[in-house]
C-alpha positions in Angstrom: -37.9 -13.7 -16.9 -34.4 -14.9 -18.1 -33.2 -11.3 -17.4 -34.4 -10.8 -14.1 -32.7 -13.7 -13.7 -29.4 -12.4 -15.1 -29.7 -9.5 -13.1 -30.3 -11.2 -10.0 -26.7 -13.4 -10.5 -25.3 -10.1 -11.0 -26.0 -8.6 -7.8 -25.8 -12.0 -6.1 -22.0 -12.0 -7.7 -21.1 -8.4 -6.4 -22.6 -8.7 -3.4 -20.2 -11.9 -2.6 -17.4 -10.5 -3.6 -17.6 -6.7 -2.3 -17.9 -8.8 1.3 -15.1 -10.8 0.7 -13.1 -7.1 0.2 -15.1 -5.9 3.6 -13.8 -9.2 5.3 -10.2 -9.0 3.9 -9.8 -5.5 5.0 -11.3 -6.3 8.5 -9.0 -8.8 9.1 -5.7 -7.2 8.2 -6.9 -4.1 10.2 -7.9 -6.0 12.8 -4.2 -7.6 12.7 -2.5 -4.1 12.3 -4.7 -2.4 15.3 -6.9 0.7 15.4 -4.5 3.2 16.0 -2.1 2.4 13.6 -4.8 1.6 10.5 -5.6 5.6 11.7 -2.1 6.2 11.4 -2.0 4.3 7.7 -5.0 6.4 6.3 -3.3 9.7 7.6 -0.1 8.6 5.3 -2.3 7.5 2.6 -4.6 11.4 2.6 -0.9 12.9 2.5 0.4 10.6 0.1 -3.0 11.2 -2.5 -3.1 15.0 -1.5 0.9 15.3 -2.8 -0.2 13.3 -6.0 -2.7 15.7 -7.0 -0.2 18.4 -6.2 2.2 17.0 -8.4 0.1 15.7 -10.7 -3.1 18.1 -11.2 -4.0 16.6 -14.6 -3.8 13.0 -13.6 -6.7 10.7 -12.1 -5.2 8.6 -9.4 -4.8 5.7 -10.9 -2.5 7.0 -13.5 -1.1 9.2 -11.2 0.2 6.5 -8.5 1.7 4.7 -11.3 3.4 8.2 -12.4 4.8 8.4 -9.3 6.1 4.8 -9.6 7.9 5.8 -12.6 9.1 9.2 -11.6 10.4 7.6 -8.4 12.8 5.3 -10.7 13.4 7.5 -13.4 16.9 8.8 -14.0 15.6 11.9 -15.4 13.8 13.1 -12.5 15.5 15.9 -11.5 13.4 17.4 -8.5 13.2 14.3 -5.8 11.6 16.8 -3.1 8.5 15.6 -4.9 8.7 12.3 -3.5 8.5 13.5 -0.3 4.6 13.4 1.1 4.3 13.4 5.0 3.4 16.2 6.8 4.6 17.1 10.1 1.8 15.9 11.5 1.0 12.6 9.5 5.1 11.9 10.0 4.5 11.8 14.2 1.5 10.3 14.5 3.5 7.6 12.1 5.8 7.5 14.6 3.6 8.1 17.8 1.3 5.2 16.8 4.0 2.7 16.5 2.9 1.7 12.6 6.8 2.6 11.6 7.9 0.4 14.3 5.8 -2.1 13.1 7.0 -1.9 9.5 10.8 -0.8 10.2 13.5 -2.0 12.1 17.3 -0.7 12.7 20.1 -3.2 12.8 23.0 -3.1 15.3 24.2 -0.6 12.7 21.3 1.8 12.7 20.3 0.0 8.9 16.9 -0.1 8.2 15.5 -3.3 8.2 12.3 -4.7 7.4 10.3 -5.7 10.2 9.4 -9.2 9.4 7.3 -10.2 12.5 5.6 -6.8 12.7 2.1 -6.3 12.7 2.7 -4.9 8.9 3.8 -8.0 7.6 1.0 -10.3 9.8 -1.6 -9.0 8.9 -0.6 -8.8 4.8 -0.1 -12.5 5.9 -3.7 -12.9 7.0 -4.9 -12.0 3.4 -1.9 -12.5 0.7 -3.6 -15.7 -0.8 -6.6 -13.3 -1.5 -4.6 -11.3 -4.4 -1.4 -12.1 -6.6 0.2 -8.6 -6.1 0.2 -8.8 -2.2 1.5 -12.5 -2.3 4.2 -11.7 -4.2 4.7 -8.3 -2.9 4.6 -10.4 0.4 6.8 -13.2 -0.7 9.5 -10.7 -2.0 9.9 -8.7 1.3 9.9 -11.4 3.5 12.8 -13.3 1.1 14.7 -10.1 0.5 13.8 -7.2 3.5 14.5 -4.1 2.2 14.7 -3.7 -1.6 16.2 -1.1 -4.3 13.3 1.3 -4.8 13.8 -0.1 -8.3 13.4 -3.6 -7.8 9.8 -2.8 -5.6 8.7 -0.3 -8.5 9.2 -2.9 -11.2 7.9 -6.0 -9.0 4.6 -3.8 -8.4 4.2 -2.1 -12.2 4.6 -5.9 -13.5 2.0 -7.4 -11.1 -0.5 -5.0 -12.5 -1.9 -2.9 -9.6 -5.3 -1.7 -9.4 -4.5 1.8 -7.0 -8.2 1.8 -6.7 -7.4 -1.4 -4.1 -7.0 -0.8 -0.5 -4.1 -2.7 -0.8 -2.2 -1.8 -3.4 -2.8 2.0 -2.4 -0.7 0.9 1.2 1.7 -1.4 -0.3 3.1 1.5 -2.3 3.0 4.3 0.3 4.3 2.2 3.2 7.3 1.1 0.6 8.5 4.8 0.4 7.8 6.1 3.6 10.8 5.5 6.2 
C-alpha cells in the first residue's frame, strides 16, 4: 500500500509540473504569435543541426554550452562556425517579423534591443517561472545589447538546462542578428 501510495504522489508531482511547462510555453507563444514561434523553431533546427556539425561527439547539452565557450574564447580561431542560419531560416526570420520583434536600429543604424517587442513580452509573461530567464530578462531590459561575453558568462553562471525550451531560445536568439 504505502508504495502505491508513493508512486501515485510521483505521478501526481510530474503531472503538475510538466503542465505548468505546457502552460508557460503556451503563454509566451501565444505572446510571440504563430508565425514567428514557426520562425523561432526554424532558427533553433539550424542552430542544433550546426551543433552536431561542429560538434559530432557531443550530446546537446554539452554541446550548447561548448558553443558558449567557443563563442568567447580567445583561442577560437575559425568564427565561421558560429554562424548557423540558412538562407532560408535567415528570411523567414526576417519575413516573419521575429527579428523585428527582437532587434531594433537606432538613428545610427546600431542595433538595439527591442524592449517592447513581442520577444521581450512574452519572456515577461513567464520570467517569475525560472531564475535564468528573470535574470536573463532583467539584464537585457537594464543593459540592451550586451558583449557576447558578458551574456555567455550571465547564462553559464545561472546554470542552464539546454534541455529547456527556454534556455535553448535565450541562447540562439542572443547570437542571431
Amino acid at each position: 500500500m504505502q508504495k502505491l501510495l508513493i508512486i501515485l504522489i510521483l505521478i501526481l508531482t510530474f503531472s503538475c509540473s510538466q503542465k505548468q511547462t505546457d502552460n508557460r510555453i503556451t503563454e509566451f507563444e501565444k505572446v510571440l504569435g504563430e508565425r514567428e514561434t514557426k520562425s523561432l523553431n526554424l532558427l533553433v533546427s539550424d542552430f542544433e543541426k550546426n551543433l552536431r556539425k561542429i560538434y559530432p561527439d557531443l550530446l546537446t547539452e554539452k554541446a550548447y554550452r561548448q558553443y558558449l565557450t567557443d563563442m568567447i574564447s580567445r583561442s577560437t580561431a575559425d568564427r565561421n562556425k558560429f554562424q548557423f542560419q540558412s538562407d532560408k531560416t535567415n528570411t523567414e526570420f526576417n519575413e516573419s517579423g521575429l527579428w523585428d520583434e527582437i532587434y531594433t536600429k537606432d538613428s545610427v543604424h546600431r542595433l538595439q534591443v527591442n524592449r517592447v517587442g513581442k520577444y521581450m513580452r512574452a519572456l515577461y509573461e513567464i520570467k517569475d517561472s525560472d531564475s535564468l530567464i528573470k535574470k536573463y530578462w532583467n539584464a537585457r531590459d537594464a543593459a540592451g545589447m550586451m558583449q557576447n561575453e558578458l551574456v555567455v558568462n550571465g547564462i553559464l553562471s545561472s546554470k542552464p538546462d539546454f534541455n529547456d525550451y527556454f534556455h535553448k531560445r535565450i541562447v540562439i536568439l542572443e547570437f542571431s542578428f
